[in-house]
N, C-alpha and C positions, 0 to 999 in steps of 0.2 A: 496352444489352443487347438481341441481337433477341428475335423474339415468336418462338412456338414454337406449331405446331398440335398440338393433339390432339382426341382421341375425346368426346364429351358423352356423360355417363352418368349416373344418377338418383341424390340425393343421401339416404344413411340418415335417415330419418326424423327419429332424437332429432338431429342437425344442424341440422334444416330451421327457417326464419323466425329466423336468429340472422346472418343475411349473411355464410354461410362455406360456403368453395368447397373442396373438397377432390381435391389434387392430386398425383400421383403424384412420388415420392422424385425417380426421374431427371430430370422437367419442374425439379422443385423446382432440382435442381444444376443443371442449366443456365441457369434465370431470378437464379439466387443467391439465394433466398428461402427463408425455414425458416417454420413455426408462430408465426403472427399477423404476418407481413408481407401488404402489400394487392398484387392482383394485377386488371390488366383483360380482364375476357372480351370478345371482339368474335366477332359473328355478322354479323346482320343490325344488329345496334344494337350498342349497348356496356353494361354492367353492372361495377361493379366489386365486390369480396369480399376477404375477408379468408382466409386460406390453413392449410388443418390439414393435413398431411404424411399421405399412406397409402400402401401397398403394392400393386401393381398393373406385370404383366408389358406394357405396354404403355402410351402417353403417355394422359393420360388426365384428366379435370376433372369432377369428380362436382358437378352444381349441383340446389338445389331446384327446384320449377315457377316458383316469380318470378322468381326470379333468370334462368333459362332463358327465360322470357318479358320481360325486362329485357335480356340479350344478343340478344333474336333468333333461338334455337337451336332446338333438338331435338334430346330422347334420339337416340344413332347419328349424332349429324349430325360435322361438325369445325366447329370455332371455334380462336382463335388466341385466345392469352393470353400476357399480357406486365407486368412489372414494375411497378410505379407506387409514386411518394410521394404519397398527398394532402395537400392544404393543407389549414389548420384552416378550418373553414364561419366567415366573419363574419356572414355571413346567407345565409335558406335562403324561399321562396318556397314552402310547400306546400300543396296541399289535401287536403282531410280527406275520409273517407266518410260519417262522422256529427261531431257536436257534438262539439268538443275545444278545451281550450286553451292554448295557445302552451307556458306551462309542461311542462303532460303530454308535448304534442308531443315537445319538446327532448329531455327525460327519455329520450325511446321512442331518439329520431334517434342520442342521444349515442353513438359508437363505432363507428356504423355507415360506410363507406365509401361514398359518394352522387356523383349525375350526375345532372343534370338531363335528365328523363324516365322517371329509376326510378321502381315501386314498391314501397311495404314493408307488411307487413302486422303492423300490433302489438295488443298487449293494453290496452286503457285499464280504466277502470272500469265504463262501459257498454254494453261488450262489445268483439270484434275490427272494427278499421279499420283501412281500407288507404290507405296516404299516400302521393299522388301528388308528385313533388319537380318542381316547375314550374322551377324557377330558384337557381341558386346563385353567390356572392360570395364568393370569386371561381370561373370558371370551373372546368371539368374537374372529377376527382375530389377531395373536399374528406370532412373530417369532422368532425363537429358536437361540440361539446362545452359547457359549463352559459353560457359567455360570448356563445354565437350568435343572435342576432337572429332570430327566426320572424316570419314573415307568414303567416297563414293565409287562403288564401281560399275563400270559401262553405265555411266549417267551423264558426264560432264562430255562438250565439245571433244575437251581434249584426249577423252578417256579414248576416245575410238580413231581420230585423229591421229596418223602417224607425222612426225617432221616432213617426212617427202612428202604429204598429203595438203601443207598449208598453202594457202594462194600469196604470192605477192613477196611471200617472206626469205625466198630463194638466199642471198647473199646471207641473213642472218641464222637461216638455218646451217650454214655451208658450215657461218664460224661455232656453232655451238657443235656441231660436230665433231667439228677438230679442236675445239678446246674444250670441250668437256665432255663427249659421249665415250671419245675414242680413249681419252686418258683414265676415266672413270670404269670402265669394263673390261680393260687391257691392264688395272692397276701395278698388279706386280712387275711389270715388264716396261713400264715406266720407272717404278721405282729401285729397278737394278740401276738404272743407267742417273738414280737423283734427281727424277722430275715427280715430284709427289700432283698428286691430281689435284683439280682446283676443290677447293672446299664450299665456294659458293658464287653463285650464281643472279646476277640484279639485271631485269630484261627493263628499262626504259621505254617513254615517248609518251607522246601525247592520250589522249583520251580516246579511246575505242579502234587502235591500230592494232591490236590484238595482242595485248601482251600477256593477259590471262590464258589464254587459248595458247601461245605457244608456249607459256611457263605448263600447263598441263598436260601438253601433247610432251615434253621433255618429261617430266615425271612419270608419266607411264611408258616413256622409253626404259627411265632407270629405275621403276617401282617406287612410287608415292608411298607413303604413310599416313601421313595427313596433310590435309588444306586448314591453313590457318588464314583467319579474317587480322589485318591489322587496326582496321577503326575498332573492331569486335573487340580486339585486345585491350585498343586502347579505351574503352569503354567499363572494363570489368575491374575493378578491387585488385591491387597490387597481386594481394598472395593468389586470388586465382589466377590472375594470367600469366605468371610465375610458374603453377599447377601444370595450366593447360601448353606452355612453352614446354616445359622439362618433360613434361607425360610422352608430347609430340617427338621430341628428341630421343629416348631411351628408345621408344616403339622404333626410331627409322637403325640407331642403331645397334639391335635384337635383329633386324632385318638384314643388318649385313649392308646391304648397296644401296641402304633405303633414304629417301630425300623427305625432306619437309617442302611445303611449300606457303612460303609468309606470302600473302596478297594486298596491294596497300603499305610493301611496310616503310613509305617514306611519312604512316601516321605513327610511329611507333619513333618517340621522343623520351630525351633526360632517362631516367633511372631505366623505365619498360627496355629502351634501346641498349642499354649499356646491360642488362639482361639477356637478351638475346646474345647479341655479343659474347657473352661470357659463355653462353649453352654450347656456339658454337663451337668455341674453343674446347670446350672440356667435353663433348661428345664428338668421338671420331671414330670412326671413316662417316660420319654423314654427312649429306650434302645437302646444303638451302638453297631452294630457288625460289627468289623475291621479284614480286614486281612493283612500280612506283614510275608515279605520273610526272615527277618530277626530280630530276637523279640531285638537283640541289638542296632537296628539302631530308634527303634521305640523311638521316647521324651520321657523322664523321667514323665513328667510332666503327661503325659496319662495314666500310668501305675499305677497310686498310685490308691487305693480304692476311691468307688466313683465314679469311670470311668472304664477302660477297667480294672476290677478286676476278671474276669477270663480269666486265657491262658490255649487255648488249644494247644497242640502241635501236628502237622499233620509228621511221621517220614515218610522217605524213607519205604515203604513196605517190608516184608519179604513174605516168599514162599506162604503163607497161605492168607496173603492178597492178594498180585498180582493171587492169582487164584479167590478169591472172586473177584475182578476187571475182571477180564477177562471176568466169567461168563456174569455179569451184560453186558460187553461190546459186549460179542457174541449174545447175546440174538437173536437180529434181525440179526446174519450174517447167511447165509446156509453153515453150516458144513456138514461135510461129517459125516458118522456114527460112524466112529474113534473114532469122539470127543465128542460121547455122553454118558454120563452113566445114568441108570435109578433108578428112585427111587419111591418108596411108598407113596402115598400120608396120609395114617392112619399110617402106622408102620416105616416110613420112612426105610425101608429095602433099601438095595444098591445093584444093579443088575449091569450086562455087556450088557444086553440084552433085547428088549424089550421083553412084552407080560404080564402075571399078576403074581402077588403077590404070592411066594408060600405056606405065614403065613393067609394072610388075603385075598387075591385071588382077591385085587383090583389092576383096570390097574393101571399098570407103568406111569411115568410120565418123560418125557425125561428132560434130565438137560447136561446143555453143561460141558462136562468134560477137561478142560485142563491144567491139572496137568503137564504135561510136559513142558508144553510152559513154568509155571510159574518159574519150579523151573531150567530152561534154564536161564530165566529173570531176573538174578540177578542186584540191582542197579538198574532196569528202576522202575518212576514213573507214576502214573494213567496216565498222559498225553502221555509219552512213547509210553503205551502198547495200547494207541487208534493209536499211529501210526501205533502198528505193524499190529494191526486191519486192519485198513486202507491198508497198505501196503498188507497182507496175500490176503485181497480180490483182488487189482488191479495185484500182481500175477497170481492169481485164473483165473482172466479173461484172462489176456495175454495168460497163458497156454492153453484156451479157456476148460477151466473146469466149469462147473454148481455147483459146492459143493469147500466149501474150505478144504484144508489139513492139516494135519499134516507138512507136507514138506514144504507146504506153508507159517506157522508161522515162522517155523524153519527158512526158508529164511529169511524173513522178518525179524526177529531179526539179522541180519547180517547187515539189510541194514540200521534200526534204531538205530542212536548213543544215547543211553542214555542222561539223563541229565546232570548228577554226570560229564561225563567227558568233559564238556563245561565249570566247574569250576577247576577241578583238574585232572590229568593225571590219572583214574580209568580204568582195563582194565580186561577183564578175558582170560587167555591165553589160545592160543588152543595148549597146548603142551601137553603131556602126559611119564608117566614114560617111553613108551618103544622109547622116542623117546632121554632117556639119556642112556646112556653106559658106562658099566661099577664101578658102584658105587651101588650095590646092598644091600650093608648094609648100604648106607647114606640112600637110597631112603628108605630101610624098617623103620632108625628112624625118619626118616619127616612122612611118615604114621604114627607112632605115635603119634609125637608130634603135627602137622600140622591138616592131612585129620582127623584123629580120634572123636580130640574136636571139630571140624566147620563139620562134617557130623554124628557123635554121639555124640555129647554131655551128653545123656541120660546115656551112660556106664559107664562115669565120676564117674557122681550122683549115682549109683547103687553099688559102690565102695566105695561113700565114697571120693572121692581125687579130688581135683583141677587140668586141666589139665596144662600145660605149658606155660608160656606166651610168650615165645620169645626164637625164634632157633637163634645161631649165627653159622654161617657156614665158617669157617677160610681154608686156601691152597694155594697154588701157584696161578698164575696170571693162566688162560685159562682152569682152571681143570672144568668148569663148576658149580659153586657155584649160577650165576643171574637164571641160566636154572633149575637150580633144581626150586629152589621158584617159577618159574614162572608153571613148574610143579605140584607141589604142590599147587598152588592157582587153575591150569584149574582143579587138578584130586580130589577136596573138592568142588569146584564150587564157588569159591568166589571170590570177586572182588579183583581187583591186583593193589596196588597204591603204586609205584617204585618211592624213590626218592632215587637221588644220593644228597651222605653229603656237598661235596663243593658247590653246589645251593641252599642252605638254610642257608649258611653263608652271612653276612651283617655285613657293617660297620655301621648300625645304629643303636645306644642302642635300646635295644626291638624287632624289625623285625627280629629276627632269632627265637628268643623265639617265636613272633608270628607264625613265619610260621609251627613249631610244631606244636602249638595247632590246628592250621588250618587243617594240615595232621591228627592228630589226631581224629580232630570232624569230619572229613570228613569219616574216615577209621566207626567213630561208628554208623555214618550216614546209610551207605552202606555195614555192616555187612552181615552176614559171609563178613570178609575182611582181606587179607595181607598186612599189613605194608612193605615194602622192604627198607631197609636201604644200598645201597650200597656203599663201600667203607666209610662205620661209622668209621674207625678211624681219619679219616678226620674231622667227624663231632664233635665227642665226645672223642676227647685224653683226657690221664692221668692227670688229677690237678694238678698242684702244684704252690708253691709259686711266681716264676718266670712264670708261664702261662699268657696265655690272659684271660683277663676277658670275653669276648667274649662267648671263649669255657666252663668258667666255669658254666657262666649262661646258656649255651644250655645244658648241661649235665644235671645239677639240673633240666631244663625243662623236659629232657627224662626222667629222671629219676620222675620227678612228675607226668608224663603223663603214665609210663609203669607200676606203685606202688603205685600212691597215692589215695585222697579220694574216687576219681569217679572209680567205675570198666569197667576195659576192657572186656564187653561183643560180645561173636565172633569176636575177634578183636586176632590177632595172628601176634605178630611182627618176622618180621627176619630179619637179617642183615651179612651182609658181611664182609669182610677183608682180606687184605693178610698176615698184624701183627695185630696179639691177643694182643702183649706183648704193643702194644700204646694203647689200649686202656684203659678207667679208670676202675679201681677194679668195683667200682659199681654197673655196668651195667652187672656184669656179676654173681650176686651173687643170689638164689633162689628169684622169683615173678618177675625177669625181664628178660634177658638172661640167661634161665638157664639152656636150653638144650645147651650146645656147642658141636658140630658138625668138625671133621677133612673132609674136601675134599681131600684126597691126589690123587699125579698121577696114573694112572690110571696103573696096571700091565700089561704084556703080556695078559693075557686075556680079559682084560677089552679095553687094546688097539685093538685087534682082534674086541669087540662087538661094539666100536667106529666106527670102517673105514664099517661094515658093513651098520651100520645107515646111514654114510654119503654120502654110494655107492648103496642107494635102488633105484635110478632113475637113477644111470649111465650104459651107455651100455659098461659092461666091456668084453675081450677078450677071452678065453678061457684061455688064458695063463698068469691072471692073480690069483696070490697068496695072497691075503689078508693076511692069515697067519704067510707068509715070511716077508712083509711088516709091519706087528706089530714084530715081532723082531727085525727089524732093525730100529724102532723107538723109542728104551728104551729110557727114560726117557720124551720121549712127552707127551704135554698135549693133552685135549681131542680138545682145539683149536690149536695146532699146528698137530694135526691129520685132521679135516676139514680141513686146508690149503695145505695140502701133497692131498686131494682130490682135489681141486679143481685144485691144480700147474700139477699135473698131468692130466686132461682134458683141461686146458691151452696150455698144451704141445703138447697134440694130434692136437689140432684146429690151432695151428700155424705150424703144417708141411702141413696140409690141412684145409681150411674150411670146404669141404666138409666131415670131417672124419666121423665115424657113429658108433666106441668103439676106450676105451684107452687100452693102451698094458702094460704089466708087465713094459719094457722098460722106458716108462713113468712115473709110480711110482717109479721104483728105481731112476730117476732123479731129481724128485721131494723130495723124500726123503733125498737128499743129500742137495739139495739146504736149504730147511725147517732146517735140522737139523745144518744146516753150519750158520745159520743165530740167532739159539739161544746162538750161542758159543759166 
C-alpha cells in the first residue's frame, strides 16, 4: 500500500494521550484502514497511532503534541502516513520520569502502538509520567500486551538505589554480598577452586519490609534484564507465560551476567512453577532473584539447589533499623532543627548542635535524627513509616508550618495503622501504670518480670540469669488482670497481641494447633511483644485421660512454643484466669509460666486510689467523699468500682440533663444498687 501525505492539524483535546491519530475518511480509503487499525506518521522521525475515522474536505491527520513531537512534525506542516501491522512487544526497554514499576508500566503501554524513541505520557498513582521507549523486541512497530517483558531503566527505587544505600537492611545486605555479589562477579575464580556461583536468589518476609526494593537494588548491581510480575504470570494462558518466562531467560542469558527478576513468585504454583524450574535449569549462567511474602507458600520444587538456593530473610525492623529507615526516608523532608543531630565528617564525633568539630575543628555535618519516632514505631515496616513520612508532612502543611515536627510524626503515627495488624490483632496500648489502682506490688513484679527484660535486656546478661518467660496473673473476675498487661506492654513499648482462649479453639484436627504457631510467629515477628492469653484455662485445661484430645494437642503446642527448640526472643507471654487450679501442671512450671502473679481485690486503700482514677474527668460536688465511698464498697472489684462511677453520673443526668456535678447522694445510690447486684 503506498504512503499518502497530508496536512498535520491539532488533535480535539478529549482524544489526546490515548495514541490515536485521527484521519480523514478519503486518506482512510486509500491506506485501506477503518477505526482502530495502526497507521505510521513520518516527519522528521516516525510515531506510530492507532486510527479514529473524521470528516475533513482535505487529506489530513490530526495528532496530539506527543505524538507530533514523536513524528517530527508541526501543526500546518505535511508528514506521510502509511499502513502498519505491529508485532506483539516481547519485550520493551523503557524509562520512566519518576518511581514506577514494571507492572504499572505494562498496564499503562498495553494497546498502545510503540517505536523505539517514542514518548507516552500516562497516569500512575503518583502522579503523571512520561515514558521514554528506548528499545523494543522485536523491532519496528510492536504492541505491548499483559505477556511483555519490561525493563525499566533509572525508574524503579531500586534502579538508583545502591545495596550500601538501603536503610535498616545492613546484616542482609552484608549476606547477599558475600553470597552472591562477590561469587557472581569474581565467577571464574570461584570456579577454579569448585564453588560454582549460586544460581538463585529468594529475598523473604513480611509485607512492605522491602524486599522488592532490595531484590532491585541487587539486580542493578548485576544487570536486570527483566522484572517479571508472578500474580501477572499467574494470570495469563499457559503458553503465554511460558513465552514471556523463556523470552526473560534467553534475553538475561545473551547478556552474560544478566538476572531475571520473578516478584511474587510464592504465586507461581503446580505446572507455571515446575516451568520455571525447569528455565532455570536449562539457561545458564543466569541468575533469578525472587521475592515472596511467604517462603512456605513458595514450590518446593524452586527451593532445592540449583535454583533459588539462597534465602534471604527480610524481618519486621527493630528500634535500630526503623531509625536507619527513617533517616534515609527524611533525607529530602524539611525538618525542623529538633530533628537533627550533627556529626563529624573525619572523627565521626556526635554533636546536638551545629558549628565545628571540637577534636578536629572540621564543620559539622547535619544528619537527620529521629530516634524518637523510631523507637515510638514499634511493629511498623519500611512501607509504614514512608507513611508516617508522608502523613508528618501533609500535617506540616495543614498546620501551615514550613519545617516538619516532632509533634508532627508523633501524630502521624496515630494515624498509620501498621502492617502486622491488617494480619493479626497487634496493638500497643496507651495505658500506663498510674492509670491502674490499687495493686502496687502486682505492678512492681510485672516491672520485673515484664518492662525490665523487653526494655533492659542488658541487666539480664550482666547477671548472669535468663529473664522470665511468662507471667500468669490469676483473681476474681473484674480485679483488673487484661489492664495490667495491656499496661505493661504500653509502659515496655511493645506490641500487644490479645487473644482470648476460646477463639483459638476448632473442631478441626490441626487448626487450633495452627493458629498458635501463627500467634506465636507473629509475636517473634513484631518483637519486643506480649503474648496475652486471656481466660487460658479455657484454652489449656488440665490433661487427663477422659480429656479432649483437642485440648491435649493445644497444650503440648503451648507448651512447644513457650520451651521448646526455637527461643523466645523479646517475646514475653502472659496469661490470664480466674481458676489456677484448671489449668495443666505444665504450663506452670520454670521456662514457661513461671512467674505466677495473685491480682486480689483491691483493699480500702486501693479502693480509695480506684474511684479516684475513675473520677479525674467528673465534675464532682463538694460534698462528695470518695473516702466514704470506698468503705462502703468492701469487697468490690476494681470493675464494680468504674460501674459505682459511672451509675452515679447516670443518676445525676437523669434528674437533669442539664446537671453540671454528681452529689455524694448519687454515690451512695449507686453504691447500693452496684453492690446489691453482686449478691
Amino acid at each position: 500500500m503506498k504512503p499518502v501525505k497530508v496536512l498535520v492539524a491539532p488533535l480535539p483535546r478529549e482524544y489526546s494521550s490515548r495514541g490515536l491519530a485521527r484521519l480523514d475518511v478519503g486518506t482512510a480509503a486509500k491506506l485501506k484502514v477503518d477505526t482502530g487499525d495502526y497507521i505510521m506518521v513520518e516527519g522528521r522521525a516516525k510515531a506510530a497511532a492507532i486510527v479514529v475515522l473524521c470528516e475533513s474536505s482535505q487529506p489530513v491527520v490530526e495528532l496530539d503534541p506527543l505524538t507530533r513531537e514523536n513524528a517530527g512534525v508541526k501543526v500546518g506542516e505535511e508528514a506521510v502516513v502509511r499502513r502498519v501491522s505491529p508485532s506483539r512487544a516481547l519485550r520493551l526497554v523503557v524509562k520512566a520520569s519518576r518511581p514506577a514499576s514494571a507492572a504499572a508500566v505494562r498496564s499503562k503501554l498495553a494497546g498502545f502502538p510503540l517505536i523505539a524513541g517514542n514518548k507516552l505520557r500516562v497516569a500512575l498513582p503518583k502522579g503523571l509520567c512520561e515514558l521514554h521507549v528506548l528499545e523494543t523486541t522485536p523491532e519496528g512497530p510492536v504492541v505491548a500486551d499483559r505477556s511483555t517483558a519490561i525493563t525499566l531503566v533509572d525508574s524503579k527505587p531500586g534502579a538508583k538505589a545502591s545495596l550500601s544505600d538501603l536503610g535498616g537492611l545492613g546484616p542482609q545486605v552484608e549476606e547477599l554480598l558475600a553470597r552472591v555479589i562477590e561469587p557472581v562477579k569474581n565467577r571464574e575464580a570461584y570456579e577454579r577452586v569448585g564453588a560454582a556461583p549460586p544460581r538463585g536468589v529468594l529475598i523473604y518476609g513480611p509485607p512492605g519490609t522491602g524486599k522488592t526494593l532490595l531484590a532491585r537494588a541487587l539486580a542493578c548491581e548485576l544487570g536486570a534484564v527483566a522484572e517479571l510480575s508472578g500474580p501477572e504470570l499467574a494470570a495469563m494462558p499457559l503458553d503465554q507465560a511460558r513465552e514471556a518466562l523463556e523470552h526473560a531467560y534467553k534475553q538475561a542469558v545473551e547478556a552474560g551476567l544478566g538476572s531475571v527478576l520473578l516478584d511474587d513468585v510464592d504465586r507461581l504454583s503446580g505446572e507455571l512453577a515446575r516451568l520455571a524450574a525447569c528455565l532455570m535449569d536449562r539457561y545458564e549462567p543466569s541468575l533469578t532473584i525472587a521475592t515472596a511474602a511467604s517462603i512456605d507458600s513458595v514450590d518446593q520444587s524452586l527451593r532445592r539447589s540449583g535454583r533459588l538456593e539462597v534465602e534471604v530473610e527480610l524481618p519486621v525492623p527493630d528500634r535500630k533499623a526503623r531509625e536507619e529507615i527513617l533517616e534515609v526516608l527524611a533525607r529530602d523532608l524539611p525538618l525542623a532543627s529538633e530533628l537533627y543531630s550533627y556529626r563529624c565528617p573525619k572523627c565521626g564525633g556526635a554533636y546536638s548542635l551545629p558549628g565545628v568539630c571540637s577534636e578536629c575543628r572540621a564543620e559539622l555535618e547535619p544528619k537527620p535524627s529521629l530516634a524518637r519516632v523510631a523507637e515510638a514505631a514499634n511493629g511498623y515496616v519500611g512501607a509504614d513509616l514512608a507513611a508516617v513520612c508522608r502523613e508528618a508532612a501533609v500535617l506540616a502543611a495543614r498546620a501551615g508550618s514550613s519545617v516538619i515536627r516532632l509533634e508532627h510524626f508523633m501524630e502521624a503515627l496515630k494515624l498509620v495503622r501498621p502492617t502486622a495488624t491488617r494480619e493479626i490483632r497487634t496493638e500497643t496500648p496507651r495505658v500506663s501504670w498510674s492509670d491502674v489502682g490499687g495493686l502496687s506490688d502486682v505492678i512492681q513484679q510485672l516491672r520485673e518480670a515484664v518492662e525490665w527484660p523487653l526494655k533492659h535486656p542488658e541487666v539480664f546478661e550482666r547477671m548472669g540469669i535468663k529473664p522470665p518467660k511468662g507471667v500468669l496473673l490469676y483473681g476474681p473476675p473484674g480485679t483488673g488482670k487484661t489492664l495490667l498487661a495491656k499496661a505493661a506492654a504500653s509502659e515496655s513499648g511493645a506490641s500487644f497481641i490479645a487473644v482470648k482462649g476460646p477463639e483459638l479453639l476448632s473442631k478441626w484436627v490441626g487448626e487450633s494447633e495452627k493458629a498458635i504457631r501463627e500467634v506465636f510467629r507473629k509475636a517473634r515477628q513484631y518483637s519486643p511483644s506480649i503474648v496475652f492469653f486471656d481466660e487460658i484455662d479455657a484454652l489449656a485445661p488440665r490433661r487427663s485421660d477422659s480429656g479432649s484430645r483437642v485440648s491435649e494437642r493445644v497444650v503440648a503446642q503451648l507448651l512447644t512454643e513457650m520451651d521448646g527448640i526455637e527461643e523466645l526472643e523479646g517475646v514475653v507471654v502472659m496469661a490470664a484466669t480466674n481458676r489456677p487450679d484448671l489449668l495443666d501442671p505444665a504450663l506452670l512450671r520454670p521456662g514457661r509460666l513461671d512467674r505466677v502473679i495473685q491480682v486480689p481485690l483491691p483493699d480500702e486503700e486501693g479502693r480509695l486510689e480506684i474511684l479516684r482514677i475513675h473520677t479525674r474527668g467528673m465534675p464532682l460536688a463538694p460534698d462528695v467523699d470518695l473516702a466514704e465511698v470506698a468503705k462502703l464498697t468492701h469487697g468490690a472489684s476494681g470493675a464494680d468500682l468504674k460501674a459505682v462511677c459511672i451509675e452515679a453520673a447516670i443518676l445525676a443526668l437523669r434528674e437533669s440533663l442539664e446537671a453540671r456535678e454528681v452529689r455524694m447522694e448519687h454515690f451512695m445510690e449507686a453504691v447500693k444498687k452496684v453492690m446489691a447486684s453482686r449478691k
